[in-house]
C-alpha positions as CSV (number, residue, x, y, z in Angstrom):
1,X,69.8,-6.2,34.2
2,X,70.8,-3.3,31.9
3,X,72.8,-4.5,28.7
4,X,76.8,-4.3,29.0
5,X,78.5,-1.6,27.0
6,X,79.9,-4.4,24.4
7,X,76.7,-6.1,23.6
8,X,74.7,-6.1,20.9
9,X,71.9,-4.0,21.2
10,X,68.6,-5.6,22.0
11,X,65.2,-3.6,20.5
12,X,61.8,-5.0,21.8
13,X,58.9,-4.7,18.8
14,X,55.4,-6.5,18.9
15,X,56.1,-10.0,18.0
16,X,56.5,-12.5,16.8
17,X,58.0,-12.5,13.3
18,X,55.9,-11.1,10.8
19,X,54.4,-8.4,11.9
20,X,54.1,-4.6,11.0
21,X,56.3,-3.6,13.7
22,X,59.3,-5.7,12.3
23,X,58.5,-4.0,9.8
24,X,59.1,-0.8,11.2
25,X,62.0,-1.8,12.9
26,X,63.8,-3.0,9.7
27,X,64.1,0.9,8.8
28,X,66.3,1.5,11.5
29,X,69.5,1.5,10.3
30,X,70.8,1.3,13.6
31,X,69.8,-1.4,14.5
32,X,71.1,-3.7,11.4
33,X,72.8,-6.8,12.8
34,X,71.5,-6.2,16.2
35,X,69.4,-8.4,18.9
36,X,65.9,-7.9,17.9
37,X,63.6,-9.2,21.0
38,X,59.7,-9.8,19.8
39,X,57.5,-9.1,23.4
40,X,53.7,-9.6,23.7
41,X,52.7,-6.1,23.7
42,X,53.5,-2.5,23.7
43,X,54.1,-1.9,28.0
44,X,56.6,-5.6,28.0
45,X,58.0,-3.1,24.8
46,X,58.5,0.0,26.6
47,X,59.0,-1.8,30.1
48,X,62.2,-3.3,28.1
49,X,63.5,0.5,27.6
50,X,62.6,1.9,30.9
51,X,64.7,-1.3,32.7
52,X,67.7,-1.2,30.7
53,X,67.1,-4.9,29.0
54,X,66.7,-3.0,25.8
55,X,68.1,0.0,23.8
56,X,65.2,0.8,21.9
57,X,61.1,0.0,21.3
58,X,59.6,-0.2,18.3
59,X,55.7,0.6,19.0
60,X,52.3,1.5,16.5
61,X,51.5,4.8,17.5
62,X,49.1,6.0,15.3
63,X,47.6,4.6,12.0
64,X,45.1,6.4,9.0
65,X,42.0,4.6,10.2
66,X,41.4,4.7,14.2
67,X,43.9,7.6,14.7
68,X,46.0,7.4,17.9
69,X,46.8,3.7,19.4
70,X,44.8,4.2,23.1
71,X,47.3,1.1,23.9
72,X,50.6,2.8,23.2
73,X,49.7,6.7,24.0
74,X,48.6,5.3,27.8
75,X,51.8,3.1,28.1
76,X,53.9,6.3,27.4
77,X,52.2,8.4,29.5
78,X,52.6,5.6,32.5
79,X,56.2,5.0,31.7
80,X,58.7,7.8,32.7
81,X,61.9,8.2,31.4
82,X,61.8,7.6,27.6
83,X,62.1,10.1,24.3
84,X,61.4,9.3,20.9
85,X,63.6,9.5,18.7
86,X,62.2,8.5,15.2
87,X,59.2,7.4,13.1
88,X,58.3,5.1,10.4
89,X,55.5,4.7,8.2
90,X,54.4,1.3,7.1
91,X,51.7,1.1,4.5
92,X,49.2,-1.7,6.1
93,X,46.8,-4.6,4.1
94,X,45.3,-7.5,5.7
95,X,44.6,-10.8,4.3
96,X,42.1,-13.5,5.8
97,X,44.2,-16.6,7.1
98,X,43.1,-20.5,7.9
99,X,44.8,-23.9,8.9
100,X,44.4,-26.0,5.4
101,X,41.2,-27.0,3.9
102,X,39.2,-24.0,5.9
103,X,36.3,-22.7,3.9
104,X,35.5,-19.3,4.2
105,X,31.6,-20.5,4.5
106,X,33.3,-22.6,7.6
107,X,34.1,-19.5,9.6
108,X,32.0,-18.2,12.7
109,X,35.0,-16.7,14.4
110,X,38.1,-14.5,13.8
111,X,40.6,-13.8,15.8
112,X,42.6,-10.1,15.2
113,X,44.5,-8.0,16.6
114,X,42.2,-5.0,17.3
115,X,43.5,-2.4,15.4
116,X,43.6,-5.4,12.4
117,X,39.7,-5.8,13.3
118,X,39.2,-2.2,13.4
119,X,40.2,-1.7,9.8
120,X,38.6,-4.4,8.1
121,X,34.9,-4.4,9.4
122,X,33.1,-2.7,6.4
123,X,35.1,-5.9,4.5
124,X,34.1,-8.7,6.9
125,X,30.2,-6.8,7.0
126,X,29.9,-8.0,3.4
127,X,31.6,-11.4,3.2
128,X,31.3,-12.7,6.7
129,X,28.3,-11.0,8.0
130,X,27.9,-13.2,11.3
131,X,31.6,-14.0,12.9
132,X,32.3,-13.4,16.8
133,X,35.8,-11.1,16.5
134,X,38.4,-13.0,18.9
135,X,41.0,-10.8,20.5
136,X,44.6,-11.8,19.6
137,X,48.1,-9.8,20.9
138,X,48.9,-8.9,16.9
139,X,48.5,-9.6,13.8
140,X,50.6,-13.0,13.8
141,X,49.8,-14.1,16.9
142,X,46.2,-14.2,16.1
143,X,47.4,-16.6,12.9
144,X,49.2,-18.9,15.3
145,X,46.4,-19.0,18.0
146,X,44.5,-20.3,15.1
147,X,46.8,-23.0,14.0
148,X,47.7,-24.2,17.5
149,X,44.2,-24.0,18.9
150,X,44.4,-21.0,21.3
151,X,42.4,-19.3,20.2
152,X,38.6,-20.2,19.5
153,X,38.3,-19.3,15.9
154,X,38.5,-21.1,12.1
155,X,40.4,-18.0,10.7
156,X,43.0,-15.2,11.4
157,X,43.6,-11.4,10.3
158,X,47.1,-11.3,9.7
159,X,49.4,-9.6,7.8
160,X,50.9,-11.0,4.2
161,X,53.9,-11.8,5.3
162,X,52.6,-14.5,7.7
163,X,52.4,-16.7,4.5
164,X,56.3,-16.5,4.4
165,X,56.4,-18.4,8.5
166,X,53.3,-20.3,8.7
167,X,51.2,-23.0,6.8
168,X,48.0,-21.5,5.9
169,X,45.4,-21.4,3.3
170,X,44.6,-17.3,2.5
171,X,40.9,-17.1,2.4
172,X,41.3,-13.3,0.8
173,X,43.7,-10.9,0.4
174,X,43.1,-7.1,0.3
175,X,40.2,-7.1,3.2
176,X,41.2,-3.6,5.1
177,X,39.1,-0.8,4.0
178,X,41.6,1.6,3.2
179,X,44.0,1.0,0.4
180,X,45.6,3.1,1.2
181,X,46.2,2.9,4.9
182,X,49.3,3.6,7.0
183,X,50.6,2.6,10.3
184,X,52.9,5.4,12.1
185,X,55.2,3.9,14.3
186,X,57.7,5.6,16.5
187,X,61.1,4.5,18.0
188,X,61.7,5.0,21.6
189,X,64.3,5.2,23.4
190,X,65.7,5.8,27.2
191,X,66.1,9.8,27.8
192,X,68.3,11.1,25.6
193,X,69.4,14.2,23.5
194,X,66.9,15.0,20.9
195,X,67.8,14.4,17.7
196,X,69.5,17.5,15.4
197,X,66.8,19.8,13.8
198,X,66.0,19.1,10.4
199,X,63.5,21.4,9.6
200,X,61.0,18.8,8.8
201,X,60.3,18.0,12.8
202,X,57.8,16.8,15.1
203,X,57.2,16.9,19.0
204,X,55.7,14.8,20.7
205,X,54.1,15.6,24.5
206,X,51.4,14.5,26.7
207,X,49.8,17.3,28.9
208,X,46.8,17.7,31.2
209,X,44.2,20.3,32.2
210,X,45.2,22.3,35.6
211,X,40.8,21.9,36.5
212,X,37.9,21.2,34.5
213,X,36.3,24.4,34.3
214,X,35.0,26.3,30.6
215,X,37.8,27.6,28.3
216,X,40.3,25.4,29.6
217,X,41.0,23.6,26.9
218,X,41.1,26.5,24.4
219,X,43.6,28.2,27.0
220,X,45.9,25.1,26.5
221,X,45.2,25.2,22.7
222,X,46.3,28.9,22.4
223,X,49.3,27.8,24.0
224,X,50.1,26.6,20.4
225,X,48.2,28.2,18.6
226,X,49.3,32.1,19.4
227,X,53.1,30.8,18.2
228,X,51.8,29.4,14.6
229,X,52.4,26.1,15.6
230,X,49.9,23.5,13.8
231,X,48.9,20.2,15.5
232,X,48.9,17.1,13.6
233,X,47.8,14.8,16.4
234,X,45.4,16.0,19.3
235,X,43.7,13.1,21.3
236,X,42.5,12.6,24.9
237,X,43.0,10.0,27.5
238,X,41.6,9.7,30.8
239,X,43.7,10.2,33.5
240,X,42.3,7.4,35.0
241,X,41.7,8.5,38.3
242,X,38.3,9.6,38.6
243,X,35.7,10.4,36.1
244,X,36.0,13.3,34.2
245,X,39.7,13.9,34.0
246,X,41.7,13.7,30.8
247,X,45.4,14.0,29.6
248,X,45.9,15.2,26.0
249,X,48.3,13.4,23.1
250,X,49.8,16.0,21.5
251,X,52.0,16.3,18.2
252,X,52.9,19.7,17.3
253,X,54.9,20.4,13.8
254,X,58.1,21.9,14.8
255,X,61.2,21.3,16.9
256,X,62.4,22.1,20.5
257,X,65.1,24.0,18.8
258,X,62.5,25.9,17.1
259,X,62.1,29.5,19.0
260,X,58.5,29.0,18.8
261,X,58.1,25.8,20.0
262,X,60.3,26.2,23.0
263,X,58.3,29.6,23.8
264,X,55.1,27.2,23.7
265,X,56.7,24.6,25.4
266,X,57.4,27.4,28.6
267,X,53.9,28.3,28.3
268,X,52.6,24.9,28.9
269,X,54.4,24.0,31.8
270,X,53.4,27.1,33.5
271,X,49.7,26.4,32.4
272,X,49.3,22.5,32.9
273,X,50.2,20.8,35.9
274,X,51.9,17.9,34.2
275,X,53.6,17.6,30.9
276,X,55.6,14.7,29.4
277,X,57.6,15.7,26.6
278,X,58.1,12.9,24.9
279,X,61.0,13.5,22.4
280,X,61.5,15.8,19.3
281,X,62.3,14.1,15.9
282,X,62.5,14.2,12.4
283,X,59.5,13.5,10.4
284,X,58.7,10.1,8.5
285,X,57.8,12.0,5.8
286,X,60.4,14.5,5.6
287,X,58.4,17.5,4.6
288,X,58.4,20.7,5.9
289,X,55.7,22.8,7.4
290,X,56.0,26.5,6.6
291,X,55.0,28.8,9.4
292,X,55.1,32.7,9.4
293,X,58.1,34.5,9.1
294,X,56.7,36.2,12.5
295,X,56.8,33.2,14.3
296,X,60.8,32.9,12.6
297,X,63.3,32.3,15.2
298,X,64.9,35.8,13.8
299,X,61.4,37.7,15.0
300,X,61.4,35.6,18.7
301,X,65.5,37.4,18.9
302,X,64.4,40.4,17.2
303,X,61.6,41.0,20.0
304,X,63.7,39.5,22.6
305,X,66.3,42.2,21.6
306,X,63.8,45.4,21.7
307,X,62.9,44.0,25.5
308,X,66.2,44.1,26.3
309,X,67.3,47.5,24.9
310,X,63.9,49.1,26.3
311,X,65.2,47.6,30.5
312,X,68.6,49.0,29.3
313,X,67.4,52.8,28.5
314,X,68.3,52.1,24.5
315,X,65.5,54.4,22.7
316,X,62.9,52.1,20.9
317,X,62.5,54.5,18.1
């Protein structure tokens, strides 16, 4: 049932305690002193949203070593009716986990999440050459499948914190293979209002190709590219109903607000046969991508002005 107007409001994150997304979510100012709800992954997240049992998702959209999350770019495309409104960068390092007394010399399996698994393999190649990788729901859960036996394996990628809620033995710290890695994570919400323009903005869409013929996906890409718009984020997905057929993950630097963005925004919906926008929002980062001052919102009003005085007889010269 949707959440009364007096509650609390509930936000759904990939739990349980401990993990990166909490992390995110304690960034959210908003939701300080609220009902936060840990779920088992990103769709029971997002499913949350869509229902009405929550007010927001916290979900990992995107992190420094695999690129996009497949997981949580499929579940938004799948799920209608949500915008974000927000992201949050967490910066991400693993440690090697065990019930008490484990050896590392012990260890023939390891359970991870696998985005954990993905980022650590170079480090497990050198120190633990022949494990079996078990597949956990995150990076706590694959701690407690260890310690409860749920999972068939003698240690755990998990993240620091877990020493703060469990009783383990850390077998290493520091085993990603980036130092400096980050997770992007993005707060979702039920459709709303985007947020204000800042100036440092993103937006965020999903789109597919009207037929798989040559050139099509440059003709989407010029879409973007003819306005000065620069694309951070570019992925494909299949569709999913036949072979061959792909949506793309799109994050474009700008703002709906932005005359340029909007313009492209018009040309994409006449050009694809579905797009998703899925929100416009201020960066993590906060900074600012310059673009052209011919792609300014003055130029857009400034042409949209000599149209108009040229259909109203004004003389162009």
């Amino acid at each position: 049932m949707p959440m009364e107007a007096d509650e609390p409001r509930t936000y759904s994150y990939l739990g349980p305690a401990g993990t990166f997304t909490e992390a995110a979510l304690a960034q959210v100012q908003e939701a300080q002193g609220q009902r936060w709800n840990p779920v088992a992954n990103v769709g029971a997240a997002l499913a949350d949203v869509a229902s009405g049992r929550a007010h927001g998702a916290m979900i990992a959209i995107e992190n420094t070593v695999e690129g996009g999350v497949s997981s949580a770019q499929d579940a938004l495309a799948n799920t209608p009716g949500l915008r974000i409104i927000g992201e949050y960068l967490v910066p991400v390092s693993f440690v090697l986990v065990a019930p008490r007394g484990t050896r590392i010399e012990d260890v023939s399996q390891i359970a991870a999440h696998p985005v954990a698994y993905a980022q650590c393999l170079e480090w497990l190649g050198r120190h633990v050459p022949q494990h079996e990788p078990v597949v956990a729901a995150s990076n706590v859960a694959s701690a407690i499948g260890v310690l409860d036996g749920s999972l068939p394996a003698q240690a755990a990628i998990a993240a620091p914190g877990v020493v703060d809620h469990y009783d383990v033995d850390v077998l290493a710290e520091g085993i990603g293979d980036n130092p400096d890695a980050v997770t992007r994570f993005v707060l979702v919400t039920r459709t709303v209002v985007p947020p204000a323009r800042t100036g440092a903005d993103k937006t965020s869409l999903i789109a597919e190709l009207p037929k798989e013929v040559p050139g099509a996906l440059l003709e989407m890409l010029e879409q973007f590219a003819t306005r000065g718009i620069n694309l951070s984020l570019i992925q494909s997905r299949p569709v999913g109903d036949r072979l061959g057929r792909y949506r793309f993950v799109i994050d474009a630097d700008g703002h709906i607000e932005d005359e340029r963005v909007a313009d492209a925004l018009m040309g994409l919906k006449r050009f694809s046969p579905n797009v998703i926008f899925l929100g416009s929002y201020p960066r993590a980062d906060r900074v600012t991508v310059p673009c052209s001052p011919r792609y300014s919102d003055e130029s857009f009003a400034d042409a949209r002005d000599w149209v108009r005085g040229l259909l109203t007889g004004v003389d162009d010269g």
